[in-house]
TORDO-808016 format. One record per residue (C-alpha): residue number from 1; residue in three letters; chain; x, y, z. Coordinates in nm, 4 decimals, padded with zeros to 6 digits. Layout:
BEGIN
+-----+---------+--------+----------+----------+----------+
: num : residuo : cadena :        x :        y :        z :
+-----+---------+--------+----------+----------+----------+
: NUM :     ALA :      A :        X :        Y :        Z :
...
+-----+---------+--------+----------+----------+----------+
END
This chain:
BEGIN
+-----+---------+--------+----------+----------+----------+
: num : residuo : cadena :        x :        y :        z :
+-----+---------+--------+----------+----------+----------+
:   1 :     UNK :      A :  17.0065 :  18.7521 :  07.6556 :
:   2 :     UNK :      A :  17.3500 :  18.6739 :  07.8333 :
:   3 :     UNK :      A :  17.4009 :  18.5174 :  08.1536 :
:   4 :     UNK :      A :  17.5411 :  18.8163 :  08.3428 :
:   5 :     UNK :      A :  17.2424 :  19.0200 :  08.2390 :
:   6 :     UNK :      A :  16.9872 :  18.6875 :  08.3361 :
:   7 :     UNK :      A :  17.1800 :  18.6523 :  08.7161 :
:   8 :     UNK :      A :  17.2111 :  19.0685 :  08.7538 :
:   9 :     UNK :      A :  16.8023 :  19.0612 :  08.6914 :
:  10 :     UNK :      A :  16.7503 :  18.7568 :  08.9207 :
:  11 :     UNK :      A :  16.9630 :  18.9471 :  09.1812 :
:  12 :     UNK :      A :  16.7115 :  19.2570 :  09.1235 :
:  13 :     UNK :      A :  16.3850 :  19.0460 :  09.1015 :
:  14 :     UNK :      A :  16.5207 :  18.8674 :  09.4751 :
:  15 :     UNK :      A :  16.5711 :  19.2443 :  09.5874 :
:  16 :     UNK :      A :  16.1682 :  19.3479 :  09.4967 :
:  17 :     UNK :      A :  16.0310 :  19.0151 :  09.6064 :
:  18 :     UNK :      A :  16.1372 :  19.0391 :  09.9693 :
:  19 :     UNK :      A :  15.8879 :  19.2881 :  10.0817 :
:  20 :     UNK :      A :  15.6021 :  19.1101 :  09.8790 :
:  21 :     UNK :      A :  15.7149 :  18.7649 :  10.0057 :
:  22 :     UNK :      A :  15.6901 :  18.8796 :  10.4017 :
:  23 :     UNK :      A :  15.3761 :  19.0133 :  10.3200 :
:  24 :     UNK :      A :  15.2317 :  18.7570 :  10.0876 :
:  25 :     UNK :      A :  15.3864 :  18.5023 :  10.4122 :
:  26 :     UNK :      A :  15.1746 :  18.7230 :  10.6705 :
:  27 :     UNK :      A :  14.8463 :  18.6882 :  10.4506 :
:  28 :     UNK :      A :  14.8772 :  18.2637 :  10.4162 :
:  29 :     UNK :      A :  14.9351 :  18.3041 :  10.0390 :
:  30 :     UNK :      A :  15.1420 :  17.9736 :  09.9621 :
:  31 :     UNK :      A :  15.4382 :  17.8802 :  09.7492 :
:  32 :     UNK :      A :  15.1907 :  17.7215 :  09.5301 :
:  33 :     UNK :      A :  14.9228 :  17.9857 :  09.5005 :
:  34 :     UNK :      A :  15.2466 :  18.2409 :  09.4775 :
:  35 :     UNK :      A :  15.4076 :  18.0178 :  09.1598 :
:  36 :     UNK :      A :  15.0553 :  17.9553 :  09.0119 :
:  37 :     UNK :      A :  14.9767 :  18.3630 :  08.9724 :
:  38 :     UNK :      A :  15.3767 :  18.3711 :  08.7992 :
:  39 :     UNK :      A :  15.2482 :  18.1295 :  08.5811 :
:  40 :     UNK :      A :  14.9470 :  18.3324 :  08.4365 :
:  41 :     UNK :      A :  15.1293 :  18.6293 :  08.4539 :
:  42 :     UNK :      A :  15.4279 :  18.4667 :  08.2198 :
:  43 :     UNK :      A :  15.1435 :  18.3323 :  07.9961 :
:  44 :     UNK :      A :  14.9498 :  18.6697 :  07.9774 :
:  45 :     UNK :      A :  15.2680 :  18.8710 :  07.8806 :
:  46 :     UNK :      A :  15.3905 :  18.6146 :  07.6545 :
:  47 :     UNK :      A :  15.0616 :  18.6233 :  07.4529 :
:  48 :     UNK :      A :  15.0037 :  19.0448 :  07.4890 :
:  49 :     UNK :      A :  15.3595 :  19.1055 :  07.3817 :
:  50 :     UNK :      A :  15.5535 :  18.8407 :  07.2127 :
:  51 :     UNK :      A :  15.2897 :  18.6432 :  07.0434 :
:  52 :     UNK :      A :  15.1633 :  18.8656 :  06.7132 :
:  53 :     UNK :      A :  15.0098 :  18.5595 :  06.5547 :
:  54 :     UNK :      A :  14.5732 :  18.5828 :  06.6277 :
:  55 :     UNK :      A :  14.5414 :  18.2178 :  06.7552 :
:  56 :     UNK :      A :  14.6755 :  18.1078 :  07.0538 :
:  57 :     UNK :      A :  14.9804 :  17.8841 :  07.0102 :
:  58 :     UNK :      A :  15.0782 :  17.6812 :  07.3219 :
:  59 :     UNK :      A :  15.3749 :  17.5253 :  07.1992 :
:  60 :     UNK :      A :  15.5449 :  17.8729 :  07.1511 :
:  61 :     UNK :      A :  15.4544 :  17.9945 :  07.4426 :
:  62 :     UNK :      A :  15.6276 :  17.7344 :  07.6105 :
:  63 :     UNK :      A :  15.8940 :  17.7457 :  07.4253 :
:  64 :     UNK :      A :  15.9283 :  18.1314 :  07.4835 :
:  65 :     UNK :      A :  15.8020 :  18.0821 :  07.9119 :
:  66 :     UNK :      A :  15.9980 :  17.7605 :  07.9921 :
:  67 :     UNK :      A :  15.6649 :  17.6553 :  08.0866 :
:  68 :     UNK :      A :  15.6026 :  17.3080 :  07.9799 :
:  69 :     UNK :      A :  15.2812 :  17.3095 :  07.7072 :
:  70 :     UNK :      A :  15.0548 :  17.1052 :  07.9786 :
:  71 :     UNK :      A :  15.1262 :  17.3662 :  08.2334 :
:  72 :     UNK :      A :  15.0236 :  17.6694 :  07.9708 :
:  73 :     UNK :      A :  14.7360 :  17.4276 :  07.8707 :
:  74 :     UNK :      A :  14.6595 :  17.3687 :  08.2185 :
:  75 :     UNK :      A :  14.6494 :  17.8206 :  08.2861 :
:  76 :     UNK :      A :  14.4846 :  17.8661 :  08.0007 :
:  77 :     UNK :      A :  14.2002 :  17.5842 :  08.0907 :
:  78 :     UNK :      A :  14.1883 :  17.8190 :  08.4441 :
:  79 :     UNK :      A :  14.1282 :  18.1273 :  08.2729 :
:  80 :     UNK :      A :  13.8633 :  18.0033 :  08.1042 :
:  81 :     UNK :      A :  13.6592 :  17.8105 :  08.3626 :
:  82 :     UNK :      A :  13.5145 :  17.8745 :  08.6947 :
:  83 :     UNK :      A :  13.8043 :  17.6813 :  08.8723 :
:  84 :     UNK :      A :  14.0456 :  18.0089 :  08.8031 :
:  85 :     UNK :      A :  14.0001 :  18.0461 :  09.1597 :
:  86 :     UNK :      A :  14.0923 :  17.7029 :  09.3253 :
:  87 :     UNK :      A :  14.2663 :  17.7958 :  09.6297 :
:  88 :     UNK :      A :  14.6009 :  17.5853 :  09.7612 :
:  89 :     UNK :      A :  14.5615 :  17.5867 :  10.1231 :
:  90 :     UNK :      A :  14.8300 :  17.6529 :  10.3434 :
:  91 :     UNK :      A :  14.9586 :  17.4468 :  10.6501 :
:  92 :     UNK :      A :  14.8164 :  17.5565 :  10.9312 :
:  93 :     UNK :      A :  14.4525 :  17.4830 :  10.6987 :
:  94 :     UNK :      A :  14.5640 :  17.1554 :  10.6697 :
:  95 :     UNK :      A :  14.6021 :  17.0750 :  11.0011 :
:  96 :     UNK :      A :  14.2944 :  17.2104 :  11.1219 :
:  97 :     UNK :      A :  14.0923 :  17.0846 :  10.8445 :
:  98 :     UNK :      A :  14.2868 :  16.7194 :  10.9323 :
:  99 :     UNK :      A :  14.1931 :  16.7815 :  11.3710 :
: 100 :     UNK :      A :  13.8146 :  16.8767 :  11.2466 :
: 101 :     UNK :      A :  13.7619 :  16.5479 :  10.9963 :
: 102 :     UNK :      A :  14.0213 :  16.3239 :  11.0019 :
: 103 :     UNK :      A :  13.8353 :  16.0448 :  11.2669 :
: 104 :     UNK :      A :  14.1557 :  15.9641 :  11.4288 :
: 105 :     UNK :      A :  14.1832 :  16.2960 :  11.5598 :
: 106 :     UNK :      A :  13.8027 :  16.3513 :  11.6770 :
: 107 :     UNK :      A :  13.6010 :  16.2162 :  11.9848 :
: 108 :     UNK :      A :  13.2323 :  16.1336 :  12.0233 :
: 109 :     UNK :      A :  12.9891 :  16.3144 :  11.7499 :
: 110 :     UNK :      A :  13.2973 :  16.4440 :  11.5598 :
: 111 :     UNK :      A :  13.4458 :  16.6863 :  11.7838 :
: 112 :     UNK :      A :  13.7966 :  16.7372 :  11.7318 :
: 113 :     UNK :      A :  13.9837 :  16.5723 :  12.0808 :
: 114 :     UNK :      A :  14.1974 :  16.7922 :  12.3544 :
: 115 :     UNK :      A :  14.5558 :  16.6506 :  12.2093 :
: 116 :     UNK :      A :  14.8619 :  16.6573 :  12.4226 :
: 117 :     UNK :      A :  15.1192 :  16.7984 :  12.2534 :
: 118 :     UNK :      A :  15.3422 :  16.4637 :  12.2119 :
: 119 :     UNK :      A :  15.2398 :  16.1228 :  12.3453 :
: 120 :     UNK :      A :  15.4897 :  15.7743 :  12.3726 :
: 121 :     UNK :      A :  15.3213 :  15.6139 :  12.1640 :
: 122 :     UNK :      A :  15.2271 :  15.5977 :  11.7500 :
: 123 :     UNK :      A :  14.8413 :  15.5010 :  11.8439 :
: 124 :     UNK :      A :  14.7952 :  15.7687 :  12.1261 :
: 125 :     UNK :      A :  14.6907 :  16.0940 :  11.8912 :
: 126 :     UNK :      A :  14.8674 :  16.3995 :  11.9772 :
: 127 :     UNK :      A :  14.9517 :  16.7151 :  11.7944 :
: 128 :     UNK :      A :  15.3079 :  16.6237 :  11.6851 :
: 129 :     UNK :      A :  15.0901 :  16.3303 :  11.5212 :
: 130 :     UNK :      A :  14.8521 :  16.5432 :  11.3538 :
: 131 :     UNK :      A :  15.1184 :  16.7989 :  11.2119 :
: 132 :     UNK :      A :  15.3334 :  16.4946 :  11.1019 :
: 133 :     UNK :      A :  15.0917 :  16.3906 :  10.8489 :
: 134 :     UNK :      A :  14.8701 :  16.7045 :  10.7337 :
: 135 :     UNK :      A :  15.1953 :  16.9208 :  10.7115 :
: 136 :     UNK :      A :  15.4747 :  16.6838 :  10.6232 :
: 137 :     UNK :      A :  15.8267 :  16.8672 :  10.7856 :
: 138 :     UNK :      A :  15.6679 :  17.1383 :  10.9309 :
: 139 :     UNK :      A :  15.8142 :  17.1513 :  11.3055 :
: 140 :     UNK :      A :  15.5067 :  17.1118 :  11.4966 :
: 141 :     UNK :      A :  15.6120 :  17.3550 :  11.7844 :
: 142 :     UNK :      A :  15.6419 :  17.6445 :  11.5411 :
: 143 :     UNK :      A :  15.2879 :  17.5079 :  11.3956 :
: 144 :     UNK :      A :  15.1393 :  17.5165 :  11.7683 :
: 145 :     UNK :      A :  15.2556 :  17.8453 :  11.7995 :
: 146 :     UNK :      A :  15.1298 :  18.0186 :  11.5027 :
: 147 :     UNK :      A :  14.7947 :  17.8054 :  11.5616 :
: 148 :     UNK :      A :  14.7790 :  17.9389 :  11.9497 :
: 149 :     UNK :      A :  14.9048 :  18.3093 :  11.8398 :
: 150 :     UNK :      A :  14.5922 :  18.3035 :  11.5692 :
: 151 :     UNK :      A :  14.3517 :  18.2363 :  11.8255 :
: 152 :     UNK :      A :  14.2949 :  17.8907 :  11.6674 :
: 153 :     UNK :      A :  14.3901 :  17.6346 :  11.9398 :
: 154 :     UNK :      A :  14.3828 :  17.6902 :  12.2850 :
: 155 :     UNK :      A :  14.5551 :  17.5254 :  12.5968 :
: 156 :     UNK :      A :  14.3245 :  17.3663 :  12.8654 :
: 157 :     UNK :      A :  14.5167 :  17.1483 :  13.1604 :
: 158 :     UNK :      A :  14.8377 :  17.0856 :  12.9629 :
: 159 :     UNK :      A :  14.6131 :  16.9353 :  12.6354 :
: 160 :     UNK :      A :  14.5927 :  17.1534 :  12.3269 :
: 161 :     UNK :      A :  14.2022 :  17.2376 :  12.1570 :
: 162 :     UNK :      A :  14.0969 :  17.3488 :  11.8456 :
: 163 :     UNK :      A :  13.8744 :  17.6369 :  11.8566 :
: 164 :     UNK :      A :  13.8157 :  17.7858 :  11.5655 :
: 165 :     UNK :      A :  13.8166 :  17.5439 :  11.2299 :
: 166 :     UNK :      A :  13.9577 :  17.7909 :  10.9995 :
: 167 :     UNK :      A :  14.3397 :  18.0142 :  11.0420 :
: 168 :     UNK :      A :  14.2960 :  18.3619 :  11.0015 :
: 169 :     UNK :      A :  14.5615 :  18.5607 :  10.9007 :
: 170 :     UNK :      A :  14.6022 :  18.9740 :  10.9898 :
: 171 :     UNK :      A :  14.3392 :  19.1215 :  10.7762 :
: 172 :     UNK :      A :  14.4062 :  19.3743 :  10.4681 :
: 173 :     UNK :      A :  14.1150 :  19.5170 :  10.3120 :
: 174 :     UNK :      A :  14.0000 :  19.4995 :  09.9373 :
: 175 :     UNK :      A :  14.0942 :  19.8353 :  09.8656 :
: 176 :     UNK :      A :  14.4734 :  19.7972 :  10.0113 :
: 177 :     UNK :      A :  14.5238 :  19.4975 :  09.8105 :
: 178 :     UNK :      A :  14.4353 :  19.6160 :  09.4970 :
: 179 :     UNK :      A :  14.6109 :  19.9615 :  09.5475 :
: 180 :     UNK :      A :  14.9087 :  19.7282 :  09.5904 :
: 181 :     UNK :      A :  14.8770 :  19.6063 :  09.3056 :
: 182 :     UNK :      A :  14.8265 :  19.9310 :  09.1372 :
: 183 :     UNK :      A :  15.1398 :  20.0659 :  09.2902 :
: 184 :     UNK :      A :  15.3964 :  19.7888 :  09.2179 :
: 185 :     UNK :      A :  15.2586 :  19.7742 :  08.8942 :
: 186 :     UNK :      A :  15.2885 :  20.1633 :  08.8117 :
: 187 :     UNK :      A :  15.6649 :  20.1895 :  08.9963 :
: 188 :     UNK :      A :  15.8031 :  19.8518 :  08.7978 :
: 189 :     UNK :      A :  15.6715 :  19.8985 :  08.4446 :
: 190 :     UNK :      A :  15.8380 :  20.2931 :  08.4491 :
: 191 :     UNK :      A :  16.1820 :  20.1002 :  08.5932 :
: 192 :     UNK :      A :  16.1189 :  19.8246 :  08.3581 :
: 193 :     UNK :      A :  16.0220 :  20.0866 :  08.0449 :
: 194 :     UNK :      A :  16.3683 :  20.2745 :  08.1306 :
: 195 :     UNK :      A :  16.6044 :  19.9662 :  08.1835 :
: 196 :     UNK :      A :  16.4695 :  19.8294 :  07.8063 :
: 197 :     UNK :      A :  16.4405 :  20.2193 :  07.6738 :
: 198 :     UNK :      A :  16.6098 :  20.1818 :  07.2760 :
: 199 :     UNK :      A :  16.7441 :  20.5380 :  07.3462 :
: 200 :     UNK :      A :  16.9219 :  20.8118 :  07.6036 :
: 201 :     UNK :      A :  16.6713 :  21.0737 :  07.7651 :
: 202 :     UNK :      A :  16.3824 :  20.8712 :  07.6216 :
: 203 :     UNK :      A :  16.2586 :  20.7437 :  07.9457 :
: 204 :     UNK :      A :  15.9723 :  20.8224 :  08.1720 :
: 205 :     UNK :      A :  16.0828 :  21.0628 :  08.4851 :
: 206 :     UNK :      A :  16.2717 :  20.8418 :  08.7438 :
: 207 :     UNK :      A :  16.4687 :  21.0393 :  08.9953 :
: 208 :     UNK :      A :  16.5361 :  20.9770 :  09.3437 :
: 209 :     UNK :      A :  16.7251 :  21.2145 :  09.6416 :
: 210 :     UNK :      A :  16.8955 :  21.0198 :  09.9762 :
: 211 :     UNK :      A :  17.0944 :  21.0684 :  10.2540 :
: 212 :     UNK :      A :  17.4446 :  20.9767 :  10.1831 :
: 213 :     UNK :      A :  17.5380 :  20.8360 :  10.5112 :
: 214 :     UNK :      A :  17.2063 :  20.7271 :  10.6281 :
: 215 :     UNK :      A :  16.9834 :  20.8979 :  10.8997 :
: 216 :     UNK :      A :  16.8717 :  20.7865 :  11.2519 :
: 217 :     UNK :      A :  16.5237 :  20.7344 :  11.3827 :
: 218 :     UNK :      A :  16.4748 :  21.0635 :  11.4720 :
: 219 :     UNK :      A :  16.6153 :  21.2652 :  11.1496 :
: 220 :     UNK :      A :  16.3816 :  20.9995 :  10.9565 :
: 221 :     UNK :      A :  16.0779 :  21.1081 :  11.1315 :
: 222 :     UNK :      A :  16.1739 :  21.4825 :  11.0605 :
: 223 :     UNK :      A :  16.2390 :  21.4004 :  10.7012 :
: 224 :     UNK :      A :  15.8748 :  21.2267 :  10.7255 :
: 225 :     UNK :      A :  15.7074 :  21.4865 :  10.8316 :
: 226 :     UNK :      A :  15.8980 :  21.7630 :  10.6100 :
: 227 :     UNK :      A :  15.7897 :  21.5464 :  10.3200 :
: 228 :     UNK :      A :  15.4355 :  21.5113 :  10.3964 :
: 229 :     UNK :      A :  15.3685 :  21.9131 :  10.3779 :
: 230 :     UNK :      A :  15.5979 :  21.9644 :  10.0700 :
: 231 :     UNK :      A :  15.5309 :  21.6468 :  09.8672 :
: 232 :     UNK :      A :  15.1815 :  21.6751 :  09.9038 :
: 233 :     UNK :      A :  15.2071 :  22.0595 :  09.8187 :
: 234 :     UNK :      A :  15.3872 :  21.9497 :  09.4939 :
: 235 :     UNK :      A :  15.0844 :  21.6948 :  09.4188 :
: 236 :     UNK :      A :  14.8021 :  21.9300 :  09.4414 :
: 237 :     UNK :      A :  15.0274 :  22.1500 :  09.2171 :
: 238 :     UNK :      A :  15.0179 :  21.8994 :  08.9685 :
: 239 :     UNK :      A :  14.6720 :  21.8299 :  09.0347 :
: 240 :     UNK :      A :  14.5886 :  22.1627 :  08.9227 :
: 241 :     UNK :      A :  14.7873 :  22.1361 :  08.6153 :
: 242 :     UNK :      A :  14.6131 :  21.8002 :  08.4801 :
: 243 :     UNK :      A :  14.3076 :  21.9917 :  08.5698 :
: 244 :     UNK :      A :  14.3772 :  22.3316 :  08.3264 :
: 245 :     UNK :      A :  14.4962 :  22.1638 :  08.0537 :
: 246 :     UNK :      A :  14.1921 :  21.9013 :  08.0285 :
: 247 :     UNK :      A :  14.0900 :  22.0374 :  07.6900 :
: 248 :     UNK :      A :  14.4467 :  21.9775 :  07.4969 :
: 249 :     UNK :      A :  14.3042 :  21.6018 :  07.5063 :
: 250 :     UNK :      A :  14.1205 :  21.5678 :  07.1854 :
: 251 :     UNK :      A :  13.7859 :  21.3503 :  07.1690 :
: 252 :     UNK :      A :  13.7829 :  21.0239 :  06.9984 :
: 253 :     UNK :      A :  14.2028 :  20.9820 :  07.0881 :
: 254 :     UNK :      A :  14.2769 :  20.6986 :  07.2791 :
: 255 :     UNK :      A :  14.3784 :  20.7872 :  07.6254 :
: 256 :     UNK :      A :  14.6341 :  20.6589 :  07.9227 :
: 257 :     UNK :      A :  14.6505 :  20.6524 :  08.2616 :
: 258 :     UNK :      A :  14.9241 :  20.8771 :  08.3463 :
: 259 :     UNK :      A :  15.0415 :  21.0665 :  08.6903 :
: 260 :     UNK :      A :  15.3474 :  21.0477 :  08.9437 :
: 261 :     UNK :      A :  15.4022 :  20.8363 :  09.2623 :
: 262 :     UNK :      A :  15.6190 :  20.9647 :  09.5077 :
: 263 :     UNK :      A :  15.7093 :  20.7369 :  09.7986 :
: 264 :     UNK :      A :  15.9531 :  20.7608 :  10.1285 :
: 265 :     UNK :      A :  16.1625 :  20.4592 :  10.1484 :
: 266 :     UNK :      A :  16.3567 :  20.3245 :  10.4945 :
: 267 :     UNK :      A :  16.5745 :  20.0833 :  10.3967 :
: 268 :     UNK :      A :  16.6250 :  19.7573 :  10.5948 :
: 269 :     UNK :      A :  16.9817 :  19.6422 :  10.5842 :
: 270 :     UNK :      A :  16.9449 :  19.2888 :  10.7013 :
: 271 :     UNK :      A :  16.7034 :  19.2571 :  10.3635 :
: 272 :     UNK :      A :  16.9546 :  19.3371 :  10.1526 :
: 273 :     UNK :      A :  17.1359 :  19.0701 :  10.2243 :
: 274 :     UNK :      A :  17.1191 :  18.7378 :  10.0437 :
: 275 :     UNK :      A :  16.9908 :  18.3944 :  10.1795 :
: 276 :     UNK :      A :  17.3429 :  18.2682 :  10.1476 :
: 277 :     UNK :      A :  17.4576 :  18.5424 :  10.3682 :
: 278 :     UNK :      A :  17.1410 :  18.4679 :  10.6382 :
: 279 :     UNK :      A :  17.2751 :  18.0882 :  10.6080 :
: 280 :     UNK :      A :  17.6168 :  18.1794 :  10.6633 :
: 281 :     UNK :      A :  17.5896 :  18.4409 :  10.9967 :
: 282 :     UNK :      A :  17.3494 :  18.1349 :  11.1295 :
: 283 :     UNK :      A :  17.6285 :  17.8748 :  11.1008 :
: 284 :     UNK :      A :  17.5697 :  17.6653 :  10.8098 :
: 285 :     UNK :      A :  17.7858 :  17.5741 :  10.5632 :
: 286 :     UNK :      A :  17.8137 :  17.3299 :  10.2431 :
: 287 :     UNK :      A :  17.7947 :  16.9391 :  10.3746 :
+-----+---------+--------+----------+----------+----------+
END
């Protein structure tokens, strides 16, 4: 594969990862948890579809994930033990877990002290302490915040508490998730399918209709609700017409899950943008 084609699919993985990063951000899924699940997922596809030999072979794999062979040892080993689900905790966990056992940061019987939020001295504890060395460079005013805005600590006279040992996030349920999962998987293996297709007009259906200049709130919310009655008009349609030809599929065939996902997309400009751009309208530059 050539460069342009490796940094135009980069561009386009950036693109798809922004809503999934803000979300997976939101839910207190880490860096580390995040690069951990790309790791199994590079492993699993390398082994379904590029690996035709029976045994498993680490050192191709490797070579064909840029994984080094301890790291596909080290997914593998996951896969196959009850530790698959080890969790990475994120930073606001630390520091709690740190205020509710760390005995520097706890009073009589263990309970985790009122901290001021900076104190003049090393020895004094204080929150800026306690972020400082159970979450490395994170600033500790945007750590008090999220921790207060969680319902997690609590101000009392000017001091900071800790109220709740664990950092709960906004919930999703189960059934969200998975459909999530279902969805983004359904929508990028047509695109993908299409992209890679070895000839024209041999590609699943992948159409899409937009405004040319954009809409405003309003118009949107018409389109919204126009689409609503008609699109789900069109679905039953096609409900019906899975549901007469149920006999064309032959017992003992294999079978596929197959249907259509229609979506309304709003666009958010400022997403589209790259990080260097965000850097650049917030006045950085190069050193």
């Amino acid at each position: 594969m050539g460069q342009e084609v490796k940094d135009h699919l980069r561009r386009a993985l950036s693109l798809m990862f922004k809503p999934l990063i803000r979300l997976l951000i939101a839910q207190g899924v880490t860096h580390a948890e995040f690069s951990e699940t790309a790791k199994e997922v590079y492993v699993e596809i390398a082994l379904r579809h590029f690996e035709d030999e029976k045994r498993v072979n680490k050192s191709r794999i490797a070579i064909l994930t840029g994984l080094t062979r301890k790291e596909v040892k080290n997914v593998i080993d996951r896969a196959l033990t009850s530790s698959y689900n080890e969790k990475t905790y994120s930073r606001p966990t630390r520091v709690l877990t740190g205020w509710y056992s760390d005995p520097a940061f706890q009073g009589p019987y263990g309970i985790p002290l009122e901290l001021p939020y900076e104190s003049g001295d090393e020895e004094t504890p204080s929150f800026v302490g306690l972020v400082r060395r159970y979450s490395g460079d994170m600033a500790p005013r945007q750590m008090l915040n999220q921790l207060v805005q969680a319902g997690s600590v609590v101000e009392v006279d000017g001091r900071y508490k800790a109220v709740s040992r664990t950092f709960t996030h906004a919930k999703l349920s189960a059934a969200l998730i998975q459909r999530l999962g279902s969805v983004g998987y359904r929508v990028f293996s047509s695109a993908a399918r299409n992209i890679d297709k070895d000839e024209v007009s041999t590609g699943q259906f992948d159409r899409m209709v937009f405004a040319d200049d954009g809409c405003t709130e309003e118009v949107i919310a018409l389109f919204d609700e126009y689409i609503k009655d008609r699109g789900q008009a069109f679905l039953e349609e096609l409900d019906v017409w899975f549901s007469s030809r149920k006999e064309l599929n032959e017992g003992g065939k294999p079978r596929k899950e197959t249907g259509l996902y229609m979506v309304h997309y709003v666009e958010d400009k400022e997403e589209l943008e790259s990080l260097q751009d965000l850097l650049q309208e917030r006045g950085l530059t190069e050193d």
